[in-house]
C-alpha positions in Angstrom: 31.9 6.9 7.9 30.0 6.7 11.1 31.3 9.5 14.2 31.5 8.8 17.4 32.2 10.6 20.7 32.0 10.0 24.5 31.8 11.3 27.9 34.6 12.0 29.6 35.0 9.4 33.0 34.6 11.1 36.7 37.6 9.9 37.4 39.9 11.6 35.4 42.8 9.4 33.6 46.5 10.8 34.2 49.5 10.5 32.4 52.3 8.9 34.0 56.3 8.5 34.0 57.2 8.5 30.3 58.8 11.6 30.1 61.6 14.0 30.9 62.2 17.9 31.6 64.5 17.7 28.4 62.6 15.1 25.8 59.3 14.0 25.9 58.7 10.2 25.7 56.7 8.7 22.7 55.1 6.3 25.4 52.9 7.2 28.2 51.5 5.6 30.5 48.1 6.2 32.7 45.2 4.5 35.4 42.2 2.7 34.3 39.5 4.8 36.0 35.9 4.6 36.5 33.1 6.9 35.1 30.6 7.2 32.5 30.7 6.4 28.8 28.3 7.0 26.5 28.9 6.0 22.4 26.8 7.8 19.8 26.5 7.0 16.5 25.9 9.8 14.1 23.5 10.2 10.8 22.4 12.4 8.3 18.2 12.9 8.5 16.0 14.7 6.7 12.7 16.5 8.7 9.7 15.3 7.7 5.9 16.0 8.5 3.3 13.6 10.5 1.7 13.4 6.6 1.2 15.0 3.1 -1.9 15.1 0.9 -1.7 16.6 -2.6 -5.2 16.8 -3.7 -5.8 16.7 -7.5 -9.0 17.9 -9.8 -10.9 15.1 -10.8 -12.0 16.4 -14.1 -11.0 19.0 -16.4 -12.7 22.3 -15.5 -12.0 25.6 -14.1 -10.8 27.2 -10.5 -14.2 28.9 -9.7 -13.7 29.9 -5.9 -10.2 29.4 -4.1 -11.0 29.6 -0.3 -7.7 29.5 1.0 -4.5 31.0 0.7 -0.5 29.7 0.4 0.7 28.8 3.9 -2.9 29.0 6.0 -3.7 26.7 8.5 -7.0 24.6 8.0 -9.0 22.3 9.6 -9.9 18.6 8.4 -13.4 18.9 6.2 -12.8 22.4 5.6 -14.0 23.5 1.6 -10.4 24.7 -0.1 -11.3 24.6 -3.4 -14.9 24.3 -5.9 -14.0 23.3 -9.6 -16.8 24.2 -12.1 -16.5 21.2 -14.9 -19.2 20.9 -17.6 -17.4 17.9 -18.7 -18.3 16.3 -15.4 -21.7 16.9 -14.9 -22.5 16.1 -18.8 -20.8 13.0 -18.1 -23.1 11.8 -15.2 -26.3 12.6 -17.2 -24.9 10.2 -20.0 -24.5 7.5 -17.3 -27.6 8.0 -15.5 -29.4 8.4 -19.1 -27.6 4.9 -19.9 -28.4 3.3 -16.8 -32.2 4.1 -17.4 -31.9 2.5 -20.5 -30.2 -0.4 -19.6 -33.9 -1.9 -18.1 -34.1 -6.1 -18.4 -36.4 -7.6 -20.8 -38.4 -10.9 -20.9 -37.7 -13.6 -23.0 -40.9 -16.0 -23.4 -40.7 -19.9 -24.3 -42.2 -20.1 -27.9 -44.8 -22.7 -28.6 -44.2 -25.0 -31.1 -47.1 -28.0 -31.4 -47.8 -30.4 -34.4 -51.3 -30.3 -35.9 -53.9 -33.4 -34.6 -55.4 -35.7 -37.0 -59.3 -35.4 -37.5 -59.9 -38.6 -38.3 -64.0 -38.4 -37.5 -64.7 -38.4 -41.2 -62.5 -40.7 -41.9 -63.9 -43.0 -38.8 -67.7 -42.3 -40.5 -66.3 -44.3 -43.6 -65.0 -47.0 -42.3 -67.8 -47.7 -39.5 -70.2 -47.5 -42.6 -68.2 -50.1 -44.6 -67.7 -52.1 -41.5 -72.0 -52.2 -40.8 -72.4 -53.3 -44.8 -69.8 -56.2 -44.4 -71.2 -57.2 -41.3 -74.5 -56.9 -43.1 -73.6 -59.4 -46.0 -72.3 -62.0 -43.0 -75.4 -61.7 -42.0 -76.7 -63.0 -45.0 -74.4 -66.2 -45.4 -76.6 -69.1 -45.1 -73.6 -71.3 -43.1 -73.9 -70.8 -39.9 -70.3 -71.4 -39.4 -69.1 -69.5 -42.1 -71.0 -66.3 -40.9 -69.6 -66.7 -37.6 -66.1 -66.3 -38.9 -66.8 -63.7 -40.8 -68.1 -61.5 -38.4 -65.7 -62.5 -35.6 -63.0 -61.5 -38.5 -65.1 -57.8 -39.1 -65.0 -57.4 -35.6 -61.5 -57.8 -35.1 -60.4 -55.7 -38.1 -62.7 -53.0 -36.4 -61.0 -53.4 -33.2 -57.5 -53.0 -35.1 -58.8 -50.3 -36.4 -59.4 -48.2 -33.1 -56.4 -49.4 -31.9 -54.0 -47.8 -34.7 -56.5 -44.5 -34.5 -55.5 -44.4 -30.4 -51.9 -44.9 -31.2 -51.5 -42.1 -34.0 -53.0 -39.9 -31.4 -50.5 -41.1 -28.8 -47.6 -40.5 -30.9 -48.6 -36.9 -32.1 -49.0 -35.9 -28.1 -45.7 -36.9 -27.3 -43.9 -35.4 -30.3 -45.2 -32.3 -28.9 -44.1 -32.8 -25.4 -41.0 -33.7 -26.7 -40.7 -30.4 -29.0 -41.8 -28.5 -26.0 -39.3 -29.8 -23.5 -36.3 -29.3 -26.5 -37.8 -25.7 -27.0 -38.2 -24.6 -23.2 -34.2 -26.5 -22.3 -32.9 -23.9 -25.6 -34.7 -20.8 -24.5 -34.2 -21.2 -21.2 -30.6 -21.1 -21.2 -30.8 -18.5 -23.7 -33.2 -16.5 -21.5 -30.6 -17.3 -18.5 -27.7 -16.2 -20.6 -29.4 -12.9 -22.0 -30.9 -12.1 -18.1 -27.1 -12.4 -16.6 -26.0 -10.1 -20.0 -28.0 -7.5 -19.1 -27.2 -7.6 -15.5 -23.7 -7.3 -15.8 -24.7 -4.3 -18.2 -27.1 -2.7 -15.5 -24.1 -3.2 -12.6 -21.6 -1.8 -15.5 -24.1 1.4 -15.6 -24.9 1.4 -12.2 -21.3 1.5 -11.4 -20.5 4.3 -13.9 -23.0 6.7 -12.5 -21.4 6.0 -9.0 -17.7 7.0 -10.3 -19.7 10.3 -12.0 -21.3 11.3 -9.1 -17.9 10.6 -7.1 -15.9 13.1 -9.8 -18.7 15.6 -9.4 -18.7 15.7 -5.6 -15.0 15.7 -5.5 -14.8 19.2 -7.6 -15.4 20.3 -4.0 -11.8 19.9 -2.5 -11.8 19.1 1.5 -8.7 18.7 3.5 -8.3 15.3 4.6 -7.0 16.3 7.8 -5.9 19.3 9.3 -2.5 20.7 8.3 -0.9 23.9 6.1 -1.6 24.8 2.7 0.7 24.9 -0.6 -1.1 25.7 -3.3 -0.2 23.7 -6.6 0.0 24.7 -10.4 -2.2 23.8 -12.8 -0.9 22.4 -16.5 -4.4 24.1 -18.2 -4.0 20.8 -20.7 -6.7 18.4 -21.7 -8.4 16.1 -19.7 -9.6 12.7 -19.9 -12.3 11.2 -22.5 -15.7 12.8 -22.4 -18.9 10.5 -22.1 -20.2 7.3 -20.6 -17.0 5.6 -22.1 -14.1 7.8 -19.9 -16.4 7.4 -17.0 -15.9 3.7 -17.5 -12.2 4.0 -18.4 -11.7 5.1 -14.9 -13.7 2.0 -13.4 -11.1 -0.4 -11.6 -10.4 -3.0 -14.7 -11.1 -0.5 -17.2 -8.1 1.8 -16.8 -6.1 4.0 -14.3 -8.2 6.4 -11.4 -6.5 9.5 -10.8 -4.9 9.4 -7.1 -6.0 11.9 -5.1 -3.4 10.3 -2.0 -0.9 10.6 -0.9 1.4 12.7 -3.1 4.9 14.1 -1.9 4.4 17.4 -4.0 2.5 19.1 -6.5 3.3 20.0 -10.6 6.7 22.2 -11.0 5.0 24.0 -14.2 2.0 25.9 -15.0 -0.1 28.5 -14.1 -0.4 29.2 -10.3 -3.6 27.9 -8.7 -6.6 30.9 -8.5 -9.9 31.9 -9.5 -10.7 31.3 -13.0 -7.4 29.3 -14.4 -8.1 26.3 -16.0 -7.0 22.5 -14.6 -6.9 19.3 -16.1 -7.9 15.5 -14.6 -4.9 15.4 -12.5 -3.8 18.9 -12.1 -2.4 19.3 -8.5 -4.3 21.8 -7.0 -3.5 22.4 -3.0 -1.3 20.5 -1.1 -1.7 20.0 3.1 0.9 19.1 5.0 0.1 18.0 8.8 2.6 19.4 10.9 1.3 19.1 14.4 4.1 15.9 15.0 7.2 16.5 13.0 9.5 13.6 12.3 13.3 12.7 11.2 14.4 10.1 8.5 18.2 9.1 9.5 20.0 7.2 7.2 22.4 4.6 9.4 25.4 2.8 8.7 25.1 -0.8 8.2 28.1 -1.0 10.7 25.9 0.8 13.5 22.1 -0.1 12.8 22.3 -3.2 15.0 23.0 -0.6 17.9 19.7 1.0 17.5 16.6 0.2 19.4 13.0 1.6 19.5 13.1 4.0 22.5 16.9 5.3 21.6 17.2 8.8 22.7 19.6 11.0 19.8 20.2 14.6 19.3 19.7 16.6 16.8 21.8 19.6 14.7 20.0 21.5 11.9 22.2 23.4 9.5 19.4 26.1 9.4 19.4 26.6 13.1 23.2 26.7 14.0 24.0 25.9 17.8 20.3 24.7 18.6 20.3 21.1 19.6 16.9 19.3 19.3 15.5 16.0 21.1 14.2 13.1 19.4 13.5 9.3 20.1 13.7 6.3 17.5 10.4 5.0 17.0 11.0 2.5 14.0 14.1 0.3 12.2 13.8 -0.1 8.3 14.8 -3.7 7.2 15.5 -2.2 3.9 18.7 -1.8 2.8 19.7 1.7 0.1 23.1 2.0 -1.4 24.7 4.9 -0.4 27.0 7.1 -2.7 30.0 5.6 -1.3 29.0 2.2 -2.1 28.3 1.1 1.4 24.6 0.6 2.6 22.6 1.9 5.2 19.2 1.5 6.7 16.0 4.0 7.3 15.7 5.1 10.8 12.2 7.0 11.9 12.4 9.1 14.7 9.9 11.7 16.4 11.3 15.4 16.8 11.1 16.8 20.2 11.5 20.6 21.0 15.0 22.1 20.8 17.0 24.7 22.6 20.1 27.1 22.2 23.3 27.2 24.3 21.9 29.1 26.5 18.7 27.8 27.1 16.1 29.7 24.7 13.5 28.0 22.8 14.8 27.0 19.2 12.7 27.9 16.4 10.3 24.9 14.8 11.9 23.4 11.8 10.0 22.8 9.0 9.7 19.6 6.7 12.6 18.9 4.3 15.2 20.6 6.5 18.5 18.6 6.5 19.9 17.5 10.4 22.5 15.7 11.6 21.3 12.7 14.4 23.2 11.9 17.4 21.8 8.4 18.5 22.6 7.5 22.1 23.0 3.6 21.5 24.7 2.9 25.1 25.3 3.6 27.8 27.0 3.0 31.1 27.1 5.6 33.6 29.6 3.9 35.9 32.3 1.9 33.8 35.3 0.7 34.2 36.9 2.5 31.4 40.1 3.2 29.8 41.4 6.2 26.7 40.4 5.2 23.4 43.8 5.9 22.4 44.8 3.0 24.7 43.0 0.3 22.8 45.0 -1.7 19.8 43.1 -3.8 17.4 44.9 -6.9 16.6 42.7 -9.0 14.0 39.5 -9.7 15.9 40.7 -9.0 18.7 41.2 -5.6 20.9 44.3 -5.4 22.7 45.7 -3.5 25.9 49.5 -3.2 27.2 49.1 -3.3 30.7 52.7 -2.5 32.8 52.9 -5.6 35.5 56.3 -5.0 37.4 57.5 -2.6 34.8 57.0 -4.2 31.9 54.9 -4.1 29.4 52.0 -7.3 29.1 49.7 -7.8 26.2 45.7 -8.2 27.4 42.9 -9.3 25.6 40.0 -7.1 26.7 35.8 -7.1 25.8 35.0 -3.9 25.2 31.5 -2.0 25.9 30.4 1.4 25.0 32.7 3.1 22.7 33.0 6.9 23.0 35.2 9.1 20.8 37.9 9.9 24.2 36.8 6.8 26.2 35.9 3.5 25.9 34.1 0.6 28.8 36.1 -2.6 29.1 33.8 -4.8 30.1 36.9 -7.6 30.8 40.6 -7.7 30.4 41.6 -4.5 32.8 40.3 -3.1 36.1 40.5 0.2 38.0 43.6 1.5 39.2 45.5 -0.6 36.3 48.3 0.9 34.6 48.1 0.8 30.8 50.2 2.7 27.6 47.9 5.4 27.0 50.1 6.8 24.0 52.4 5.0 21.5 50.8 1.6 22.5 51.3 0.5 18.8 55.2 0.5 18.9 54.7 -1.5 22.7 56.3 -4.9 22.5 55.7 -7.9 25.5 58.0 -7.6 28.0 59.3 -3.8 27.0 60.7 -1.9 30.2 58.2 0.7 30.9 59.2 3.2 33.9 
């Protein structure tokens, strides 16, 4: 349940005729008055830092030099940890053997051609049987006769050369034909294999990137500057050797090892030094920026409509008792979480401000994970026309007021404002210097007598 308190109003509210010397009255009667209100809406927080790194070996190995110690302050790029891994560097001579070997080779177009005819030989015969036919024609005594004849030798000869000419014709372009078929096949083959080995040489190229990245990150750096928690190491196995757990931890191939952000680091195993053994994974040293400390609230579902960026709250921590810190809401979570209760409530971020005792000393710097209680400031009106808490009666939606007109009681309707815990702004309904029940106002009825 959300808390709520107020201001008290300048003008202070008195209590009225209503009682006796003998027997006190269970109805009172005071003024409406004027004066500030202010309504606060309370949640529980949680401090938290600006941000959290837990850095994590990248390869199974061993702590060979620790640089830092549990709680120092260090700067970002500062060296916190070396890890000497065997495994690591072994596994980037595999890949940049394999990527030497995987070197494209050239696929040629074979050359297929059908044999030629020599037909010379053959052409020797059948000119020489062509010159003794034409040499009997000769002979023919018709004159006619020998005329046809040779007109018919000559043709046969011409038919001859023709076919011979045609034979060659068709031989070259079967071999053009066998050629193109040839170059179309192992072209796309040769385009096929090319883009196979590519994808191999990328594939190689890209696994001695990720083993040059693990053996470059066995020198830990803060990624910003912060304190130190040194994690524990599980001493366990780590991931597969070779060319093959290099490419297990391409994206595609399997699951990289985070390195950020983390919230914490490994609740078992062997505290982090020189010479203890860590697995892929092992949370080694945690940094924590604390140079901007924040506050997680957790508001009411009833009340997160009330908050604003630029709300002013105080804070209570339960490890600094009567300290009060300053803070100002900087975001409004649209994300609902079910509280334990069953009601909901919504993620308010807020920046920490410095804090003070009672009487005025600096309070101490909390650190993250400290539990506080917020006091948000949602309005605020510094000169209200306001009226007792205790006056107001809620009547369905509405909020109700007996005012005493001529000494009786009448029922208004009023709008109300800021709501503190003693006081409340009436924003309509009422105005200063009207008397209203201040006490008993649920057992008022309209028209009562009221002295």
């Amino acid at each position: 349940m959300t808390l709520r308190r107020g201001i008290a109003p300048l003008l202070v509210l008195f209590a009225l005729a209503g009682c006796t010397s003998e027997k006190p009255s269970a109805v009172q009667v005071g003024e409406v008055g004027r004066g500030p209100v202010t309504e606060v809406v309370e949640a529980p927080a949680t401090i938290g830092a600006r941000a959290s790194a837990t850095l994590r070996s990248p390869a199974q190995g061993t702590i060979a030099k620790l640089y830092v110690r549990e709680g120092d302050r260090v700067r970002k790029g500062q060296i916190l940890v070396r890890i000497s891994s065997p495994q690591a560097r072994s596994q980037l001579r595999q890949a940049r053997q394999a990527a030497e070997a995987a070197t494209p080779a050239s696929f040629g177009t074979p050359e297929v051609r059908l044999p030629s005819f020599d037909t010379r030989a053959f052409d020797r015969k059948v000119a020489a049987h062509f010159a003794r036919a034409r040499k009997e024609a000769k002979k023919v005594d018709d004159a006619r006769t020998r005329r046809q004849l040779l007109n018919a030798i000559d043709l046969a000869q011409a038919q001859h050369k023709a076919q011979t000419r045609a034979l060659a014709s068709i031989t070259a372009q079967l071999n053009r034909s066998i050629s193109g078929v040839l170059s179309g096949v192992t072209g796309g083959l040769s385009r096929s294999m090319a883009s196979l080995q590519a994808a191999s040489k990328s594939q190689a190229k890209a696994a001695v990137k990720a083993a040059e990245s693990t053996v470059r990150s066995l020198t830990i750096k803060a990624p910003f500057g912060g304190v130190v928690t040194l994690g524990r190491a599980s001493g366990g196995g780590g991931a597969g050797a070779g060319v093959e757990g290099l490419l297990s931890r391409l994206p595609g191939g399997g699951q990289q090892l985070p390195s950020l952000p983390s919230t914490g680091g490994s609740t078992s195993g062997s505290p982090v030094a020189a010479g203890v053994p860590v697995s892929a994974g092992d949370a080694v040293v945690t940094v924590t920026d604390v140079s901007e400390l924040t506050l997680d609230a957790d508001v009411d579902e009833t009340d997160v409509l009330l908050v604003k960026k630029g709300v002013r709250a105080g804070v209570e921590l339960d490890a600094v008792p009567g300290a009060t810190y300053t803070a100002v809401v900087t975001g409004i979570g649209v994300t609902p979480m079910e509280g334990t209760t069953g009601g909901v409530s919504y993620p308010v971020r807020l920046t920490l401000g410095p804090g003070a005792f009672d009487d005025g000393s600096k309070a101490p710097t909390p650190k993250p994970g400290m539990s506080a209680v917020t006091r948000l400031t949602v309005r605020e009106s510094p000169s209200a026309v306001s009226a007792p808490a205790s006056a107001i009666v809620s009547s369905g939606r509405e909020s109700v007021v007996w005012a005493i007109r001529n000494g009786a009681a009448e029922r208004r309707v009023v709008k109300l404002g800021a709501q503190g815990d003693a006081v409340v702004e009436v924003l309509s309904g009422l105005s200063v210097g009207d008397r209203i029940v201040v006490k008993g106002a649920d057992s008022v009825r309209q028209g009562q007598r009221i002295p």
